[in-house]
C-alpha positions as CSV (number, residue, x, y, z in Angstrom):
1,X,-5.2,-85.7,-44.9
2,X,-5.8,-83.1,-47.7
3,X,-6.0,-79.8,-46.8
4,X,-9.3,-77.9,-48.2
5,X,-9.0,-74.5,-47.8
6,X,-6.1,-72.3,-47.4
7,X,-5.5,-68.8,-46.3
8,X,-2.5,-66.3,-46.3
9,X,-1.7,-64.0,-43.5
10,X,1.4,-61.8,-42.1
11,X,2.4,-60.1,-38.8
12,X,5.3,-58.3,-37.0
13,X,6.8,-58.3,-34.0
14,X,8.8,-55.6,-32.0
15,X,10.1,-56.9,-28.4
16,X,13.9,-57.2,-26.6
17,X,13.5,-60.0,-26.8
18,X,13.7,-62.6,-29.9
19,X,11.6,-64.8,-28.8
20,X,8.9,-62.2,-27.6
21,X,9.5,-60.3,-30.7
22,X,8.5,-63.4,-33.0
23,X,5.3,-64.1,-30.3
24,X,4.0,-61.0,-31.3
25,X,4.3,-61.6,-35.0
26,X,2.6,-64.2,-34.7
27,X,-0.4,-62.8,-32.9
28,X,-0.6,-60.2,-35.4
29,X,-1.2,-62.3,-38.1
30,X,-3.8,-64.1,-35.6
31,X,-1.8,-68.0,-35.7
32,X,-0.3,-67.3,-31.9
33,X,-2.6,-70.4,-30.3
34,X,-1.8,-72.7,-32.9
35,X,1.0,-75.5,-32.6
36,X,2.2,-74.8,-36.1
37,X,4.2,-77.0,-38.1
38,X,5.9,-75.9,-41.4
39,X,5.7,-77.8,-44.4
40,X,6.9,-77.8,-47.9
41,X,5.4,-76.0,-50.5
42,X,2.6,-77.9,-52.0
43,X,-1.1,-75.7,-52.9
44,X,-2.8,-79.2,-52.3
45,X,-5.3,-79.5,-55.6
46,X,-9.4,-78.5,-55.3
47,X,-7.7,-76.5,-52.5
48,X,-10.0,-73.4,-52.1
49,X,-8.3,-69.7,-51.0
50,X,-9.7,-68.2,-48.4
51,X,-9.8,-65.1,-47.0
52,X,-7.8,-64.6,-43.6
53,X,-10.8,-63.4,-41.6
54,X,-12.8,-66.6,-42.7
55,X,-9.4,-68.4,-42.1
56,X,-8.8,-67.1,-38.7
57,X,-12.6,-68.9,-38.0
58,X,-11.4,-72.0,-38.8
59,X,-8.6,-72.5,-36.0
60,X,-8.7,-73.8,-32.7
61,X,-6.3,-72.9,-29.7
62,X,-4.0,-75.7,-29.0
63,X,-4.6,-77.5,-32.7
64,X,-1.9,-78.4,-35.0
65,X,-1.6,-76.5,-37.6
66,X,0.5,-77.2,-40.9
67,X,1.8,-73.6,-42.6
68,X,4.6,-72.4,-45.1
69,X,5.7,-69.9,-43.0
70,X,8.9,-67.3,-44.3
71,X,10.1,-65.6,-41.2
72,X,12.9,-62.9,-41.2
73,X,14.4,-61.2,-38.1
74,X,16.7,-58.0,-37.7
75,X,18.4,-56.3,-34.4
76,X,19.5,-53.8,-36.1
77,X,18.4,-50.1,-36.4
78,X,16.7,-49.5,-40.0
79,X,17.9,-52.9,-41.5
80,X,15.0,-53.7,-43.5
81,X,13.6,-56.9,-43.8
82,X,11.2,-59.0,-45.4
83,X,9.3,-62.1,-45.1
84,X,7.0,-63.5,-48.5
85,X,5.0,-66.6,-49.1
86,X,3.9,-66.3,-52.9
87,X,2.0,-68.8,-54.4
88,X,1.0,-70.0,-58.0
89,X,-1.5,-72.6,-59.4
90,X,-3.4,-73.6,-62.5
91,X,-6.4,-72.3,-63.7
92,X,-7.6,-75.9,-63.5
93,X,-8.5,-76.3,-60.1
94,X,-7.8,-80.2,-60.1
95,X,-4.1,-79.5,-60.5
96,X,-1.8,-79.0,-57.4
97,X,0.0,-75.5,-57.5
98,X,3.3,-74.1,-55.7
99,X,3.4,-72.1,-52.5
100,X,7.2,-70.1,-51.8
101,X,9.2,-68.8,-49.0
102,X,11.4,-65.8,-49.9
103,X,12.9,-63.8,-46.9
104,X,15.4,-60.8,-47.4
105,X,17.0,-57.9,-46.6
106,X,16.9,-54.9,-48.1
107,X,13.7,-55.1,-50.3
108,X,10.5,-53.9,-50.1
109,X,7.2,-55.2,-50.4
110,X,6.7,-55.2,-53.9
111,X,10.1,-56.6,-54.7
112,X,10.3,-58.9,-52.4
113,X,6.2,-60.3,-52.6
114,X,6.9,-60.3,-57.0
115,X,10.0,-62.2,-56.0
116,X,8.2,-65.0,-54.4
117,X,5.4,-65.5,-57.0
118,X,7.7,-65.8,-59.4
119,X,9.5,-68.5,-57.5
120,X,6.3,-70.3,-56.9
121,X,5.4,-70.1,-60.9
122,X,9.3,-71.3,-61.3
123,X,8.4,-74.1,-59.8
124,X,5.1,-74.9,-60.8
125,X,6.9,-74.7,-64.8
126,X,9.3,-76.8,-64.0
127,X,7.2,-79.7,-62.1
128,X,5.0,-79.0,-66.0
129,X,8.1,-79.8,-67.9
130,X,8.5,-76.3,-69.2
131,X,12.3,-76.0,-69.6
132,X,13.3,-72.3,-70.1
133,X,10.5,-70.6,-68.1
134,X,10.9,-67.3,-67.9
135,X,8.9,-66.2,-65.3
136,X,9.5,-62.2,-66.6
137,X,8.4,-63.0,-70.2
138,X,5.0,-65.1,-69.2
139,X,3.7,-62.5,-67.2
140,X,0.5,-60.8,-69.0
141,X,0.4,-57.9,-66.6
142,X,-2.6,-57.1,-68.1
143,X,-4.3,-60.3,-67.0
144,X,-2.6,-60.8,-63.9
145,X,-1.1,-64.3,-65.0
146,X,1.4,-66.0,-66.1
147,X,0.6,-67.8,-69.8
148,X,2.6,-70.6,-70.8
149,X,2.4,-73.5,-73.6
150,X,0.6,-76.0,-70.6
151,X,-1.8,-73.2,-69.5
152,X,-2.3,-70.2,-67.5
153,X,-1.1,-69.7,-63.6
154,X,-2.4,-67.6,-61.2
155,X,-0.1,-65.7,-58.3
156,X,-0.1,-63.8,-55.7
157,X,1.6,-63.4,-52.3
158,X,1.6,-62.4,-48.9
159,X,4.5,-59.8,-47.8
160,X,5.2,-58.2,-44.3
161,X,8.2,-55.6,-44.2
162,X,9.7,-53.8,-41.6
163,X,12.7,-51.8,-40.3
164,X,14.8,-52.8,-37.3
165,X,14.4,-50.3,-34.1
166,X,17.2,-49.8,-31.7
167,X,17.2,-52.0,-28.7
168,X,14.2,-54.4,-30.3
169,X,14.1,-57.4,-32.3
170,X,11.7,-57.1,-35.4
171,X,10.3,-60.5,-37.0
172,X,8.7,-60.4,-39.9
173,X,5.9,-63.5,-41.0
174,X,4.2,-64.6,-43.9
175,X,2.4,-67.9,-44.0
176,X,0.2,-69.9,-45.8
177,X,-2.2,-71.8,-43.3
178,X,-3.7,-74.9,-44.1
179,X,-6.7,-76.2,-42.8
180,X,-8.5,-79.2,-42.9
């Protein structure tokens, strides 16, 4: 059971109530009638990226569905928090690539979403054998990826941000989705 395709998605929630509050995240990043089930952080290789609108296509209510899923709450007013999946792979599409949870406080979009690919590209070296990879100094900004001695990487990530309201839970949600 290798997963094919693979899309990223966020939502957020604002409710009294946790649980509500994380319900809602989850239907706005369109996952609510899935049974989800995270998973460890594995872009499965010949894995395609899909958009989320295709994605969303490929779900069925009630289905089990495996996801990396980062997931942040706050109730408190303007505590700002943050939820990011980043991901890095190969060129090569036969190789198997890294997928990253990163939740925080404090951060914004950018910091926190950079924060995560470069987690995901940390890894990714490391499972290479690249000791010493500085995730900072093999970034070709102007290419948009990471070059190293085994090859280039790809990144990106998926980051949803928000500030707490008073008298609401806020959760935050990234996730990869898997699918079949």
């Amino acid at each position: 059971m290798v997963p094919k395709k693979i899309f990223l998605t966020k939502g957020v929630g604002a409710h009294k109530h946790k649980l509500r509050s994380f319900e809602q995240a989850l239907r706005m990043a369109g996952i609510q009638a899935c049974n989800l089930v995270q998973v460890s952080s594995i872009f499965p290789p010949k894995c395609k990226l899909i958009t989320r609108k295709v994605g969303l296509t490929c779900l069925k209510a009630g289905a089990i569905q495996h996801v990396v899923m980062a997931r942040n709450e706050t109730n408190e007013a303007n505590r700002m928090i943050a939820a990011s999946v980043g991901l890095s792979k190969p060129i090569k599409n036969n190789a198997y690539g890294y997928l990253s949870e990163y939740h925080s406080f404090g951060e914004n979009a950018k910091i926190a979403g950079d924060y995560a690919e470069d987690l995901a590209a940390s890894m990714l070296a490391e499972t290479l054998g690249l000791t010493g990879f500085d995730a900072d100094i093999a970034w070709d900004s102007r290419k948009e990826l990471y070059k190293t001695t085994k090859g280039f990487f790809t990144s990106r990530n998926v980051t949803q941000t928000a500030r707490g309201i008073t008298g609401k839970w806020i959760t935050v949600i990234a996730a990869a989705v898997l699918v079949i």
